[in-house]
C-alpha positions in Angstrom: 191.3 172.7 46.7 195.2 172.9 45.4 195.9 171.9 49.0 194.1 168.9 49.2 195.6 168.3 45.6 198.9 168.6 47.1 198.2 166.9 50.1 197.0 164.0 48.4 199.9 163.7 45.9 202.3 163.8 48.8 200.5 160.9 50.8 200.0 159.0 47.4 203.9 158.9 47.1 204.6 158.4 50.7 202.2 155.3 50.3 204.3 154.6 47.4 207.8 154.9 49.2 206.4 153.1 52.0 205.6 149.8 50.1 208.4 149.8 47.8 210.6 149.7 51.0 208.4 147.2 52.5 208.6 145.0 49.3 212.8 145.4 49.0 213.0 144.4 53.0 210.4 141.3 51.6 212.1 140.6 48.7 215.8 140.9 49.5 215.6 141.0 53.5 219.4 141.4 55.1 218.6 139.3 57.9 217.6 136.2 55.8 213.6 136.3 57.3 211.8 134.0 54.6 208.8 135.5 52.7 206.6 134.3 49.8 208.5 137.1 47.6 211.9 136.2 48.6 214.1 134.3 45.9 214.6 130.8 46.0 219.0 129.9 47.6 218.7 133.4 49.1 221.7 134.5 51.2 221.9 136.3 54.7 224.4 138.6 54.3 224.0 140.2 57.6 223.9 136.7 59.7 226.3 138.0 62.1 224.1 141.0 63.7 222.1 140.9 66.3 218.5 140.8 64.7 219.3 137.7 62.3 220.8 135.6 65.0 217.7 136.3 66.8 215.8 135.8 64.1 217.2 132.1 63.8 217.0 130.8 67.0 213.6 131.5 67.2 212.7 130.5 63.9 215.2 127.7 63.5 215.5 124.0 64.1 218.4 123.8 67.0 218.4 122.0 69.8 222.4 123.2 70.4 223.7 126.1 71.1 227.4 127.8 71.5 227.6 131.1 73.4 230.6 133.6 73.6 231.8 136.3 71.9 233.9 137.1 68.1 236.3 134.7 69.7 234.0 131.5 69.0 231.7 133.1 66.7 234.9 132.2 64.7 236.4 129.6 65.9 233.6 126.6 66.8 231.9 125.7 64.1 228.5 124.1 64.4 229.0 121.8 61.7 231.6 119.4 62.8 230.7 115.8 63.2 231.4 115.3 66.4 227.5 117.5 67.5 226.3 114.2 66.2 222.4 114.4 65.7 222.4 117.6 67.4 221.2 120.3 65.4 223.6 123.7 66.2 224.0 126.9 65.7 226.3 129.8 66.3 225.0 132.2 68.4 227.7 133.9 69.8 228.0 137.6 69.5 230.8 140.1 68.6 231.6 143.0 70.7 229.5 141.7 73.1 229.3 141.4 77.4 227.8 139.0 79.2 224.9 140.6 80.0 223.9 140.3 76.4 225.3 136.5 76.3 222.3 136.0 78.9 219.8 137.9 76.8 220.5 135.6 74.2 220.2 132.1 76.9 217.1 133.4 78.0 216.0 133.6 74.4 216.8 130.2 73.7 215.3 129.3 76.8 212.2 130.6 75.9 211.7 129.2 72.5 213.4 126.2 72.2 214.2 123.3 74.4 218.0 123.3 73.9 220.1 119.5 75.0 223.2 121.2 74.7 224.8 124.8 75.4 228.5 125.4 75.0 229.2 128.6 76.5 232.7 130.1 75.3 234.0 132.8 78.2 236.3 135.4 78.0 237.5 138.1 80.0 236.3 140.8 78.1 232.8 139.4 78.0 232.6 140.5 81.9 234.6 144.1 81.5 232.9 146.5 83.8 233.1 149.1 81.0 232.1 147.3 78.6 228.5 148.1 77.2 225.8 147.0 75.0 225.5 147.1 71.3 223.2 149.5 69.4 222.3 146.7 67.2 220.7 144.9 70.4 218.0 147.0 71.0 217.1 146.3 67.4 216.6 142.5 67.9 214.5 140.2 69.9 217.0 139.7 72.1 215.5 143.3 73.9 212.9 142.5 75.9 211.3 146.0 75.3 210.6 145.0 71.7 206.9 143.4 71.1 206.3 141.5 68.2 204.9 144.8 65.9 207.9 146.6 66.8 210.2 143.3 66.2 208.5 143.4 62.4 209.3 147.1 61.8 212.9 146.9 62.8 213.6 143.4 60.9 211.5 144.7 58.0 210.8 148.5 57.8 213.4 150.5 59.8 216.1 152.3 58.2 218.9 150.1 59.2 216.9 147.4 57.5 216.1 148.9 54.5 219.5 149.8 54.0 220.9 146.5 54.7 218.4 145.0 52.0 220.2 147.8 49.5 223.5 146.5 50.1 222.4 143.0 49.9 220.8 143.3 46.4 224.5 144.8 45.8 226.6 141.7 47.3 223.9 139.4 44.9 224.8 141.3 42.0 228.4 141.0 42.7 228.4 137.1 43.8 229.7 137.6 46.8 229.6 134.7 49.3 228.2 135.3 53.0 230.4 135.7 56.0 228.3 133.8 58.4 226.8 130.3 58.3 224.9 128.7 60.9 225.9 131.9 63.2 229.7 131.2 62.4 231.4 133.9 61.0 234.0 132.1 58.4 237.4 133.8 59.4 238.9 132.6 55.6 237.1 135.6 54.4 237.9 137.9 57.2 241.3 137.2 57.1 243.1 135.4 54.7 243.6 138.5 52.2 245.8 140.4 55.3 247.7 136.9 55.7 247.8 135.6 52.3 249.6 139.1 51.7 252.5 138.4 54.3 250.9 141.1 56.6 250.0 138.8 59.8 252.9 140.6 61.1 250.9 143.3 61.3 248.1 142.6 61.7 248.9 141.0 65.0 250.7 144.1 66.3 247.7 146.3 64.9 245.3 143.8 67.1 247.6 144.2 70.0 247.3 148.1 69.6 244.3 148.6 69.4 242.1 146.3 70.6 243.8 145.5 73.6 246.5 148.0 75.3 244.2 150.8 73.8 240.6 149.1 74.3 239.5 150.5 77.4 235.8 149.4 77.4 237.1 145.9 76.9 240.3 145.5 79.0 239.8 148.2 81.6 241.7 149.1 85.2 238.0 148.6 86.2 238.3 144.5 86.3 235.8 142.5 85.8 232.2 142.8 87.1 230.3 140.7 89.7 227.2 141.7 88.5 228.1 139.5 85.5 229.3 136.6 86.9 226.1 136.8 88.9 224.1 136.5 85.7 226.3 133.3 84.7 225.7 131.6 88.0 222.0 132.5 86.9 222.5 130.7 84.0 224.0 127.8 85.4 221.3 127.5 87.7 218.9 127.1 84.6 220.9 124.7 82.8 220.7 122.6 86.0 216.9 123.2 86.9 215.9 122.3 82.9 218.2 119.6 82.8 220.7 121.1 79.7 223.5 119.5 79.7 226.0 122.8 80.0 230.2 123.0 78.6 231.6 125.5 79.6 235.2 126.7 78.0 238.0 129.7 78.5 239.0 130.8 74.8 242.2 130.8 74.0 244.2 133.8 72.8 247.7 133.7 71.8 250.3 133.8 74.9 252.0 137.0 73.4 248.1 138.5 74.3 248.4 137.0 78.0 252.5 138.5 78.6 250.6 141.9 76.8 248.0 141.5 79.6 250.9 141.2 82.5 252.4 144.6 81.1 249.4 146.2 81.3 248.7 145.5 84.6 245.5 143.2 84.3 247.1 139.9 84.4 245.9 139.1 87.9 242.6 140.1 87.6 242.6 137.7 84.4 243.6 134.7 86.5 241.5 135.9 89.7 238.6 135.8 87.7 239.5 132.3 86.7 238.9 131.4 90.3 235.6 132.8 90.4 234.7 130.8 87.2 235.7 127.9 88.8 234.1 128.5 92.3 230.8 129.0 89.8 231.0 126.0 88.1 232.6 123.2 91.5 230.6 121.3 93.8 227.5 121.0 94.0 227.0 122.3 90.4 230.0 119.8 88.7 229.7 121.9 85.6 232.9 121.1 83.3 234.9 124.1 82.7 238.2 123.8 80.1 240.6 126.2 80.1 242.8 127.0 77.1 244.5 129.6 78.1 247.0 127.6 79.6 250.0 128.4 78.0 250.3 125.3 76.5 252.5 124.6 73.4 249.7 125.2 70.9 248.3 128.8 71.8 252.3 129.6 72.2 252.9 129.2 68.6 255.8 131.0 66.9 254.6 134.2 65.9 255.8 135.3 62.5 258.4 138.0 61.9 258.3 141.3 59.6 260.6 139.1 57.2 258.5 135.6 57.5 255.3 135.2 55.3 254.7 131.3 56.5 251.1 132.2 59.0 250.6 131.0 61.9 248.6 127.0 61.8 246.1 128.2 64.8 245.4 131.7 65.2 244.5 134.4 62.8 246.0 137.3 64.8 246.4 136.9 69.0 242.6 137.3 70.3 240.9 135.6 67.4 241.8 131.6 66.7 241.0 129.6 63.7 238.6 126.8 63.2 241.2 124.4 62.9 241.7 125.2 66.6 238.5 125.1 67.1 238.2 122.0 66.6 240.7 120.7 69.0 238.1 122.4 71.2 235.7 120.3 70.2 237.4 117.3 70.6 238.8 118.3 73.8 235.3 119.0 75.3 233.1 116.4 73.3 235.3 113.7 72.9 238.1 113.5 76.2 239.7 110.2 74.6 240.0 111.5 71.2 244.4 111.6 70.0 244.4 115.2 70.3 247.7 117.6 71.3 248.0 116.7 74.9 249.0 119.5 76.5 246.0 121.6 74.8 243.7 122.5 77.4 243.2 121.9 81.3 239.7 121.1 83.1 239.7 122.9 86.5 238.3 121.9 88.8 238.5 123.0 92.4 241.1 120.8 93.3 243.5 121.8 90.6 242.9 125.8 90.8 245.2 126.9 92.7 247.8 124.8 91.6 247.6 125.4 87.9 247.5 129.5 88.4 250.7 129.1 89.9 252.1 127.3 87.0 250.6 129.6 84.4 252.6 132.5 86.1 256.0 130.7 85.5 255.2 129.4 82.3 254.0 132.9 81.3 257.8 134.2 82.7 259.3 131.3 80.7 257.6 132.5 77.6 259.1 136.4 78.6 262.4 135.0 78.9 262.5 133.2 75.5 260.5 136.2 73.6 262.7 139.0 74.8 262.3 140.8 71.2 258.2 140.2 71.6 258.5 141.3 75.3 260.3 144.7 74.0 257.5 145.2 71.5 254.8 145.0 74.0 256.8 147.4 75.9 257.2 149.9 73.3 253.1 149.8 72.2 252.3 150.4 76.0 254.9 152.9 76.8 253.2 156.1 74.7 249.9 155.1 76.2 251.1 155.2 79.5 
């Protein structure tokens, strides 16, 4: 009789447990999933991970979307005029490959009826090494997860229910969110390093580590043509439904790209440019813009250990700001718009071959001029050797 005393007790406060999580993950839910209990101007928090972009594309009202990784998870914003009456949304993914960039197109394939998708490619996106995220399998993005075991992730799993926790904490603090409309707002990533004089820094730190010592990313492997297989896939979809499909390079910074030649993957970078470009030619006529041309704007001075005046387009050398950004934008979306001319190049078939061959001398132009930068590189690449 104690037993089932016991017994009882235990299950009463499991019960108990149970809802009170259930209720936080209602009431203050991470991944900003509306619910009768949840407070009115409530904020997402946790926009940026895999189970609340998910959540928003299916749920949301977008007929546009932009595709890519960190790069223009930061840098495209979905807000600028020139989408028009196109609803848009962020929905590129950091730390991610390509394979999960498809996921994510056959998602929005599935549940909306997109006019628009601006797919933002970089070379990292098609590493072989380069895995999947945990936080995938957690969304509904993962094909494996039904719509029961989509709730009990988004609502009653312990990642969840520790998110809501910390998102009761950022409330009660007034903290603003990092993400909106998918973009992740790089003021609030960044600007304390840089407002402190430390781009410096911070640009050597991002060389460092996650690129000469980022393996999974940048690896002797190359790229994959399983991957690109999976864009021509999604080309062939954009075509066959009718989406009208833009397709950009990202920039980096050009002291990334002569970091790239030292390291040995420089030719793979620009021989996977052809294959882009043999993806996206005749028949398909897909525009692709490149801006990692070398051109005068993602060659910006970078600042010494003595200058505290940051750079105007880039945050550090992989990620650029919105301000560039929108010279995307205008590039892409509006051709005839007064924008820096040498910003950006459209391959094309035609123009391939000739405009590798100037990248290489413009990239030894740029080692001739930086021969201090040049000697760093060196020096963070030699003890890794």
């Amino acid at each position: 009789m104690q037993y089932k005393q016991y017994l009882l007790i235990f299950l009463s406060l499991f019960f108990l447990l149970c809802l009170s999580a259930l209720s936080l993950s209602f009431y203050a839910n991470p991944y900003d999933i509306d619910s009768f209990l949840s407070p009115k101007g409530s904020i997402s928090y946790f926009g940026g991970t895999r189970t609340a972009k998910a959540v928003h594309i299916v749920k949301g009202d977008y007929d546009a979307f932009i595709l890519g990784s960190s790069r223009s998870e930061i840098g495209i914003n979905p807000r600028h005029r020139l989408w028009g009456s196109l609803k848009a949304y962020n929905a590129s993914l950091a730390g991610s490959n390509f394979i999960e960039t498809h996921k994510v197109f056959q998602t929005i394939i599935k549940h909306k009826q997109p006019k628009l998708i601006m797919l933002a490619l970089d070379y990292g996106l098609f590493s072989e090494a380069r895995s999947t995220s945990a936080d995938f399998t957690l969304s509904r993005f993962d094909d494996s997860n039904n719509a029961f075991s989509s709730f009990f992730k988004e609502h009653f799993s312990k990642e969840s229910i520790e998110k809501s926790f910390r998102t009761l904490k950022y409330t009660a603090k007034g903290l603003p969110a990092k993400h909106k409309q998918g973009q992740k707002l790089g003021e609030l990533t960044f600007s304390d390093t840089i407002d402190n004089g430390e781009q410096h820094e911070l640009i050597l730190n991002t060389l460092e580590k996650k690129v000469i010592n980022n393996n999974e990313t940048y690896s002797s492997k190359g790229y994959s043509s399983d991957r690109l297989r999976l864009l021509k896939e999604l080309i062939k979809t954009c075509l066959d439904h009718e989406i009208n499909l833009m397709i950009v390079i990202s920039p980096v910074h050009t002291l990334q790209l002569m970091t790239f030649k030292q390291m040995g993957i420089w030719e793979n970078f620009l021989t996977w440019k052809q294959e882009i470009v043999s993806l996206t030619s005749a028949p398909n006529n897909i525009p692709l813009y490149d801006f990692t041309d070398l051109s005068t704007v993602i060659s910006e001075t970078v600042p010494t250990e003595k200058t505290s005046t940051p750079m105007k387009w880039f945050w550090e050398t992989s990620h650029y700001k919105e301000s560039m950004g929108d010279l995307i934008l205008s590039r892409v979306m509006a051709p005839s718009s007064p924008i820096e001319p040498s910003f950006g190049v459209k391959l094309t078939s035609e123009n391939i071959d000739f405009e590798i061959a100037k990248q290489r001398i413009k990239l030894e132009e740029y080692e001739q001029k930086n021969s201090e930068l040049y000697s760093t590189v060196l020096s963070l690449i030699k003890p890794n050797s």
